[in-house]
Structure formats: structure tokens, C-alpha cells
MILODO-190081 format. One record per residue: residue number from 1; residue in one letter; chain; x negated, y, z negated of N, C-alpha, C, CB in turn. Coordinates in steps of 0.1 Angstrom, whole numbers, plus 5000, padded with zeros to 4 digits. Glycine has a CB too. Layout:
<rs>
    i  aa  ch  n_xx  n_yy  n_zz  ca_xx  ca_yy  ca_zz  c_xx  c_yy  c_zz  cb_xx  cb_yy  cb_zz
  NUM   A   A     X     Y     Z      X      Y      Z     X     Y     Z      X      Y      Z
...
</rs>
This chain:
<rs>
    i  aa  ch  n_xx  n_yy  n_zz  ca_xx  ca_yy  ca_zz  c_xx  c_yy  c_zz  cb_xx  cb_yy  cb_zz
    1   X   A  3047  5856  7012   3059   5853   7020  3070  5847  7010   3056   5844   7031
    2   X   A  3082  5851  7010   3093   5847   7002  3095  5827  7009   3110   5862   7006
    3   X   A  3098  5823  6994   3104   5814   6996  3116  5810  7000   3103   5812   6991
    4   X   A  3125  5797  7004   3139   5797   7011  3145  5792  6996   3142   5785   7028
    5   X   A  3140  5786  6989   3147   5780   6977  3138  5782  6964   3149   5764   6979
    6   X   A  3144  5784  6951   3138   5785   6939  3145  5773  6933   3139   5800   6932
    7   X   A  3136  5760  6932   3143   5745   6924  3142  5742  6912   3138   5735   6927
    8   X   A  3148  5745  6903   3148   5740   6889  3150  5727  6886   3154   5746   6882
    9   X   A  3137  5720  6879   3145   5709   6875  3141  5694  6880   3159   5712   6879
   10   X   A  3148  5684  6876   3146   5673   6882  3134  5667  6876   3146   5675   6897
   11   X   A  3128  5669  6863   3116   5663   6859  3105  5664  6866   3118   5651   6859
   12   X   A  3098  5664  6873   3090   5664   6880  3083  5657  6900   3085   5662   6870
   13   X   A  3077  5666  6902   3080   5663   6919  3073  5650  6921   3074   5676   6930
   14   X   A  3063  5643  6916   3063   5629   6912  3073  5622  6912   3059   5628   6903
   15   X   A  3085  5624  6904   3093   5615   6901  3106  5623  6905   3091   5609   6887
   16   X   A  3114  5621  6897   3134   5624   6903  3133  5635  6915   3149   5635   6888
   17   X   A  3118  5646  6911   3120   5656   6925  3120  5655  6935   3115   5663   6928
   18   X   A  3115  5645  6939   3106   5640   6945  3115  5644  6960   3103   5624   6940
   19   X   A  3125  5634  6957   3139   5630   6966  3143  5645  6971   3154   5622   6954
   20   X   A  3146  5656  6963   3155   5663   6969  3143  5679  6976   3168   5666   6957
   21   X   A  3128  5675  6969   3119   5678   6975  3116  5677  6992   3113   5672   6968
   22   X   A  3121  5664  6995   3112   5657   7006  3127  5660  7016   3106   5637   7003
   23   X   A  3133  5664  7010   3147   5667   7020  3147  5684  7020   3163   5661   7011
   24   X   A  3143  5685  7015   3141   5703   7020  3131  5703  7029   3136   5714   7006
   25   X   A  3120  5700  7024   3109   5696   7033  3110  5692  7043   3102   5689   7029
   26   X   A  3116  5681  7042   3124   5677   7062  3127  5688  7069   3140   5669   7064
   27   X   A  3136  5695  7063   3144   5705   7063  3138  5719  7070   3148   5707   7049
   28   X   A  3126  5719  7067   3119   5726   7071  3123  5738  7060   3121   5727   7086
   29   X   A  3128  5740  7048   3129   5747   7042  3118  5748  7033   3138   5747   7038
   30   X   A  3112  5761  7023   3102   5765   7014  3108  5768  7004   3095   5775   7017
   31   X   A  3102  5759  6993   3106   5765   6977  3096  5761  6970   3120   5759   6969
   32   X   A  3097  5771  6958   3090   5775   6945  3098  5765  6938   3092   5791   6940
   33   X   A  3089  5756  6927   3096   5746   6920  3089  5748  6907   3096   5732   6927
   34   X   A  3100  5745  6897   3092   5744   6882  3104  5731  6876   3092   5764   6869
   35   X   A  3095  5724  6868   3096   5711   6862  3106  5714  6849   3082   5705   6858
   36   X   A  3113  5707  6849   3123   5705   6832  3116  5707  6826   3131   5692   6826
   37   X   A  3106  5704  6819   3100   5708   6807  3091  5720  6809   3092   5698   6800
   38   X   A  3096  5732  6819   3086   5744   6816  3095  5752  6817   3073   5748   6826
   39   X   A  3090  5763  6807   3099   5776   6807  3096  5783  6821   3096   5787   6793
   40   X   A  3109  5793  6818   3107   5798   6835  3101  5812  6831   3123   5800   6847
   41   X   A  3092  5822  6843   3085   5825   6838  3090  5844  6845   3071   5815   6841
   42   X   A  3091  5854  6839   3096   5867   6847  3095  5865  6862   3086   5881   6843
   43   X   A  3078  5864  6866   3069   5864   6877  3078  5859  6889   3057   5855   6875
   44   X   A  3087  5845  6881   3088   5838   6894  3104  5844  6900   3088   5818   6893
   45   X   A  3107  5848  6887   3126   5853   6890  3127  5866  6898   3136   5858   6872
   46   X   A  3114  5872  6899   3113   5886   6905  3111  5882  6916   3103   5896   6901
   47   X   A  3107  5871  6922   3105   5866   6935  3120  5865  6945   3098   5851   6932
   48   X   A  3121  5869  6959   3130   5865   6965  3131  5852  6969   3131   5872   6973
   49   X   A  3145  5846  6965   3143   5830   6975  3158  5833  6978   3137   5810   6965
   50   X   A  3162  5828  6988   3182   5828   6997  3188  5821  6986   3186   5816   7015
   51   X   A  3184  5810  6980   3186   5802   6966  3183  5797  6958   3190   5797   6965
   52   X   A  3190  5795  6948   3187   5788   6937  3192  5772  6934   3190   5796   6926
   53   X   A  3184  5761  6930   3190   5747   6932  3188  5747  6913   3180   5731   6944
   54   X   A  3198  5744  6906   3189   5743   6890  3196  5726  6887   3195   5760   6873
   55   X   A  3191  5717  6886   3193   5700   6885  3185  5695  6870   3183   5690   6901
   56   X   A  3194  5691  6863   3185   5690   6850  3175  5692  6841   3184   5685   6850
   57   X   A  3177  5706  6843   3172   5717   6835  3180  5728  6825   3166   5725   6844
   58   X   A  3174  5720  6814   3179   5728   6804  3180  5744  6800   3173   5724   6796
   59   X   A  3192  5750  6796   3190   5768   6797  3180  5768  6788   3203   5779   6792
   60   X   A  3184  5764  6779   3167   5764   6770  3155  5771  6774   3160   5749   6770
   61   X   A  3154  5767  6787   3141   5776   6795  3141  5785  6798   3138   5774   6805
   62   X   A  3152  5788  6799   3160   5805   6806  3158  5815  6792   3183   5804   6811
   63   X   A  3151  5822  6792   3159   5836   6785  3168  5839  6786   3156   5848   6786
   64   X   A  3175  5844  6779   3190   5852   6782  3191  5864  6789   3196   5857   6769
   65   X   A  3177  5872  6788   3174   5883   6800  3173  5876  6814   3158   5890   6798
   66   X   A  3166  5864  6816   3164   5855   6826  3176  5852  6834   3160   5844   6820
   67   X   A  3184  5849  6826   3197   5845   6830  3208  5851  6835   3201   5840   6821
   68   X   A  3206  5864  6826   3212   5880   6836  3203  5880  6850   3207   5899   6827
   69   X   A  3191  5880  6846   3187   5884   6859  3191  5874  6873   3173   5885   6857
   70   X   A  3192  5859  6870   3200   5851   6876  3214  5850  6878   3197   5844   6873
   71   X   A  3219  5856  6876   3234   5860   6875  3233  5873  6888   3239   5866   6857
   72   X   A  3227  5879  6882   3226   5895   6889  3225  5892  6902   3212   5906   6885
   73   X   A  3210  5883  6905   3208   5878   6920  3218  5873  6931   3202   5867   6919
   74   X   A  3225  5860  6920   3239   5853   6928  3247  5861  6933   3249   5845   6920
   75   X   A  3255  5875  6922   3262   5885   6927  3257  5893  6937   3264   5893   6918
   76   X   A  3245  5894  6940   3239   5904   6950  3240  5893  6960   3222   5910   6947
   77   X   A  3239  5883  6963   3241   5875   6975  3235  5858  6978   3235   5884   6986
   78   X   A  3221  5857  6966   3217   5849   6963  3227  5832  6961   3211   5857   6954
   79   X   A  3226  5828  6968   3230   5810   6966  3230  5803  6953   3222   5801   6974
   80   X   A  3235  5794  6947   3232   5788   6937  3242  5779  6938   3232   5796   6924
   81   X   A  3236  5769  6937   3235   5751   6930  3235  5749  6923   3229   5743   6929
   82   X   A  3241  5736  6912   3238   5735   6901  3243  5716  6904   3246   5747   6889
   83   X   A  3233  5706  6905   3236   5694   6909  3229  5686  6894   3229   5690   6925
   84   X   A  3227  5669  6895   3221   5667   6888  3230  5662  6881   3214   5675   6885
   85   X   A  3227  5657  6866   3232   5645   6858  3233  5654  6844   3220   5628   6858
   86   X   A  3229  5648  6831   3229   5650   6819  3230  5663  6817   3220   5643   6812
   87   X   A  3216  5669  6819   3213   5685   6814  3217  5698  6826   3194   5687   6811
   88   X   A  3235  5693  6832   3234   5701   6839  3242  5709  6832   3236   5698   6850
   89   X   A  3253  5713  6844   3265   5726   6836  3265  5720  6820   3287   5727   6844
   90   X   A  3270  5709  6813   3277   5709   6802  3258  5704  6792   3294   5697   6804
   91   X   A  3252  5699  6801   3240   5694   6794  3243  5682  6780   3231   5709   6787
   92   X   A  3234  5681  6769   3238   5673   6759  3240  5682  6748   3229   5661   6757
   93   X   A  3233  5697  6747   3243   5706   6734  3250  5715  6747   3232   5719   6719
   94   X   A  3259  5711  6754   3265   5721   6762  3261  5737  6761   3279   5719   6758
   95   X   A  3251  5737  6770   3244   5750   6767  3248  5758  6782   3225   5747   6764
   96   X   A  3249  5753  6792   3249   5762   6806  3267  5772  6795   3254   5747   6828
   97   X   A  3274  5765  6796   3287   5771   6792  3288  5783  6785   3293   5762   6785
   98   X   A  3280  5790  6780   3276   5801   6766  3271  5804  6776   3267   5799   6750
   99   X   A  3266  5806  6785   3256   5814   6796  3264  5821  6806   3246   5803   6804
  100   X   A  3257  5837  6807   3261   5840   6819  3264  5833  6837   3254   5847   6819
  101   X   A  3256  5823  6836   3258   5812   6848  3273  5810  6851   3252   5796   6845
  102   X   A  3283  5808  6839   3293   5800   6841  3305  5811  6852   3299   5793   6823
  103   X   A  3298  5825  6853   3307   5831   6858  3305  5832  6874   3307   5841   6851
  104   X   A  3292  5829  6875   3287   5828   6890  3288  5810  6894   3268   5835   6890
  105   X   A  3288  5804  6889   3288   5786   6896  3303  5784  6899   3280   5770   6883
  106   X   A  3304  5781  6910   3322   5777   6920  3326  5771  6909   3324   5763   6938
</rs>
């Protein structure tokens, strides 16, 4: 069964995820989540979710194929977020910016 959200980010659901976890969850919404420090993986990007939340997660993780392919999604109809502090759009080597993302995020 497809998920309602694909969450990037936020350190782990222990800790900073925790928060925006437990509000989806309220929410009654379903997402697929992977932690700042894991690369993201084909498997999960081929997956359907209505959106994408990415919160302090570095592109670093992203392939650059990855990243088309997340791009591709948004254009097809897919949602996208991008919230969060340090490692967001501009991160600390301003990495979202060089990325196909910057053409799809408001």
C-alpha cells in the first residue's frame, strides 16, 4: 500500500523526528521515513507517496539521478516541502542550490 508522505530528514525519529512524526501520525497520515545520515535508496524513490517533506537532510544523500527523479515526481503532481534549519535549501556547503530541487521548491 502506498504511503501519504516520503520524510527526509530530521536526524532521527527518536529525536528532532520525533515532533513532526507524531503530527502526521495524529494526522492520520502514512510515511516512509529515512534518517539524515542514510543515503536514499532507488527502492524507496520508486515508491508512490502524495509527498515529499525533506528537513535537514543533506543532498549529499541524493544521487543526482535521484534527484531527477525527485524533480520529475513534483512536476508530475507530487508535493514537496522543504522545512527545517541548517542542512536545508542553502545547507552549510550550499548544496540544495546546484540541484535540480531549486526549480521545483515555491
Amino acid at each position: 500500500m502506498a504511503k501519504d508522505i516520503l520524510y527526509f530528514g530530521d536526524t532521527a525519529l527518536k529525536e528532532a523526528a520525533s515532533y513532526l512524526a507524531g503530527v502526521m501520525t495524529n494526522a492520520g497520515l502514512t510515511f516512509d521515513y529515512l534518517a539524515s545520515d542514510q543515503k536514499v535508496s532507488d527502492d524507496l524513490l520508486a515508491q508512490t507517496h502524495a509527498a515529499a517533506v525533506i528537513s535537514d537532510f543533506p543532498a549529499a544523500n541524493f544521487t543526482g539521478g535521484q534527484l531527477d527523479r525527485l524533480a520529475r515526481k513534483v512536476r508530475d503532481g507530487m508535493g514537496l516541502v522543504m522545512i527545517g534549519g541548517w542542512e536545508s535549501f542553502t545547507g552549510p556547503n550550499r548544496e540544495y542550490p546546484a540541484t535540480v530541487l531549486k526549480d521545483v521548491l515555491p
